[in-house]
MIGUTI-737528 format. One record per residue (C-alpha): residue in three letters; x, y, z. Coordinates in steps of 0.02 Angstrom, whole numbers, plus 50000, padded with zeros to 5 digits. Layout:
N
PT  torvex     px     py     pz
PT     ALA      X      Y      Z
...
//
This chain:
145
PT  torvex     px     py     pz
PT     UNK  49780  48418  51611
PT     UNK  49918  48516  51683
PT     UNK  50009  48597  51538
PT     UNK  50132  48728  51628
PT     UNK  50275  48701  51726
PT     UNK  50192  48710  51895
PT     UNK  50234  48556  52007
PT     UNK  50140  48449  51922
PT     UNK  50232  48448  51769
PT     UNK  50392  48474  51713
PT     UNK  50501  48599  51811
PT     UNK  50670  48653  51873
PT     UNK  50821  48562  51775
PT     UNK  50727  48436  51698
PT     UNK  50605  48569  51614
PT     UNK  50763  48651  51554
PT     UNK  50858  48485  51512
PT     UNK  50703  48450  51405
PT     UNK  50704  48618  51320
PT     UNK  50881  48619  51277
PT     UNK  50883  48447  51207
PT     UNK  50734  48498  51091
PT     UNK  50853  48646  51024
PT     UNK  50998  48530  50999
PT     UNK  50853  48397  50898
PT     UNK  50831  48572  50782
PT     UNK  51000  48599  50754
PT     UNK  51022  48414  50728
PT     UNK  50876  48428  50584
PT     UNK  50940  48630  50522
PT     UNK  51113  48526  50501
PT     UNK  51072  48388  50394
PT     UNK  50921  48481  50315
PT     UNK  50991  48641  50273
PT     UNK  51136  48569  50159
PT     UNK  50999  48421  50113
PT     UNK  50885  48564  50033
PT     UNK  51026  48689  49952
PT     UNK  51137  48566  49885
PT     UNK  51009  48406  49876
PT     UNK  51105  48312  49728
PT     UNK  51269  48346  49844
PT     UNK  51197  48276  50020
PT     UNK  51116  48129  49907
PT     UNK  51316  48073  49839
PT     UNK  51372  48104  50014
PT     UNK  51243  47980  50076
PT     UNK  51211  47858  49959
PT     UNK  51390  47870  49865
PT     UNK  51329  47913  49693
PT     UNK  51275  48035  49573
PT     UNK  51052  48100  49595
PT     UNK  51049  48167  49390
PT     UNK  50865  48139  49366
PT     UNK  50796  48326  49411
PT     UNK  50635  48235  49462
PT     UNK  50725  48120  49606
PT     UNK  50805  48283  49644
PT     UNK  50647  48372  49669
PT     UNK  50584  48225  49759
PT     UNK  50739  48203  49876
PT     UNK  50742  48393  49899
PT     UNK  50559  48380  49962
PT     UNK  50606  48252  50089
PT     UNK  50745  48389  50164
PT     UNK  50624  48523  50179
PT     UNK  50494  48399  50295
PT     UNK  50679  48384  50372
PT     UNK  50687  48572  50388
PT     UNK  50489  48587  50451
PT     UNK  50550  48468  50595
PT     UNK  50672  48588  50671
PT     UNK  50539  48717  50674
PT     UNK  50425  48615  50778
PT     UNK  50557  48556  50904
PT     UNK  50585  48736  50913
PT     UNK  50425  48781  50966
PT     UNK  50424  48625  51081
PT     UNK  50576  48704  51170
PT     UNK  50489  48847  51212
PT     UNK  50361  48735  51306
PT     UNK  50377  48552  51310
PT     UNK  50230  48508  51404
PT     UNK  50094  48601  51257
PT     UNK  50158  48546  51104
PT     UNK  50181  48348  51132
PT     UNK  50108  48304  50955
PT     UNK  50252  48384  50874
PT     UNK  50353  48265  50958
PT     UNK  50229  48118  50917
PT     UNK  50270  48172  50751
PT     UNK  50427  48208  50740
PT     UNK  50492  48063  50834
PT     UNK  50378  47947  50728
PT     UNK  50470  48030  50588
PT     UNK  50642  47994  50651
PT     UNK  50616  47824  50702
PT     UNK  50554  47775  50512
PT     UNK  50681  47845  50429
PT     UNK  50797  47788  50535
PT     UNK  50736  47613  50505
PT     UNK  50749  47641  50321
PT     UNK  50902  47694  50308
PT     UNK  50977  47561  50415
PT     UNK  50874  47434  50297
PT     UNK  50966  47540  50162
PT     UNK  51139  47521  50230
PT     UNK  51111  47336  50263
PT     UNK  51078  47323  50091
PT     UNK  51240  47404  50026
PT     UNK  51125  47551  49945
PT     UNK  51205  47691  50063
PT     UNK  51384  47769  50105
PT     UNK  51457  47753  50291
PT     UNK  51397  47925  50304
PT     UNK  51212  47850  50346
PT     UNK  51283  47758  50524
PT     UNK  51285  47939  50605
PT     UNK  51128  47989  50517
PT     UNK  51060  47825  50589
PT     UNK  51124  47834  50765
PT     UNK  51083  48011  50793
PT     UNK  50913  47990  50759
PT     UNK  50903  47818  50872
PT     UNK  50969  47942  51000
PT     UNK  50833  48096  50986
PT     UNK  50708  47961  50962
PT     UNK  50757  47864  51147
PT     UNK  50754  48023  51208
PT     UNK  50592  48061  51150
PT     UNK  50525  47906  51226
PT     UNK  50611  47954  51398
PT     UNK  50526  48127  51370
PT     UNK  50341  48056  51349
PT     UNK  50376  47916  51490
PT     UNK  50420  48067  51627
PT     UNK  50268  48196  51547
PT     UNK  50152  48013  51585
PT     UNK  50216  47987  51768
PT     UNK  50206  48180  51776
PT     UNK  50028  48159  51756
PT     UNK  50029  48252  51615
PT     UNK  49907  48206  51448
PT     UNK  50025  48165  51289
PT     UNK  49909  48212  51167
//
């Protein structure tokens, strides 16, 4: 399982497109969880277009910004080498596509603000990129997980 960036993996500009895009997916998730975990009842109204009051919900939608915040992390340590930590992605992208697809159920629903249509296409965006990501690291001959 080749695991470096030796020709056959990953190498040249697509081992550095690949490790800048997984900096820009942390700032992505440091920009929306950052704000999400200091001002939580804030970054709820913004999204959702009314007041969080009940200091459990906030607790609870707090807790959902800091697996937000853990996510940068990891696709920071991905960017230092894409090819070894492919589970992070697994995860991460797993994570994006869900709540993606919750939130758009959300929005279709009338339960969120506009503000959720960036959220939501951002995230489609990291997580096709993710998939392009795995599809070159199989071709590459290189084991996903």
């Amino acid at each position: 399982m080749p695991t470096g960036s030796g020709s056959t993996g990953l190498a040249g500009r697509e081992l550095t497109f690949f490790r800048v895009f997984f900096v820009v997916a942390a700032l992505w998730n440091f920009a929306g969880s950052l704000p999400g975990t200091i001002d939580s009842a804030g970054m709820f109204e913004r999204e959702f277009g009314r007041a969080l009051t009940d200091p459990v919900m906030v607790a609870v939608y707090r807790g959902a910004w800091v697996t937000s915040l853990l996510y940068a992390f990891g696709f920071l340590i991905v960017a230092v080498n894409p090819q070894r930590h492919t589970g992070i992605v697994v995860m991460g992208g797993l994570g994006k596509a869900l709540f993606a697809l919750n939130l758009l159920r959300m929005h279709l629903n009338g339960w969120t603000s506009d503000f959720a249509i960036v959220v939501i296409a951002g995230d489609v965006v990291f997580v096709a990129i993710f998939l392009l990501y795995f599809f070159r690291l199989k071709r590459l001959g290189v084991a996903i997980i």
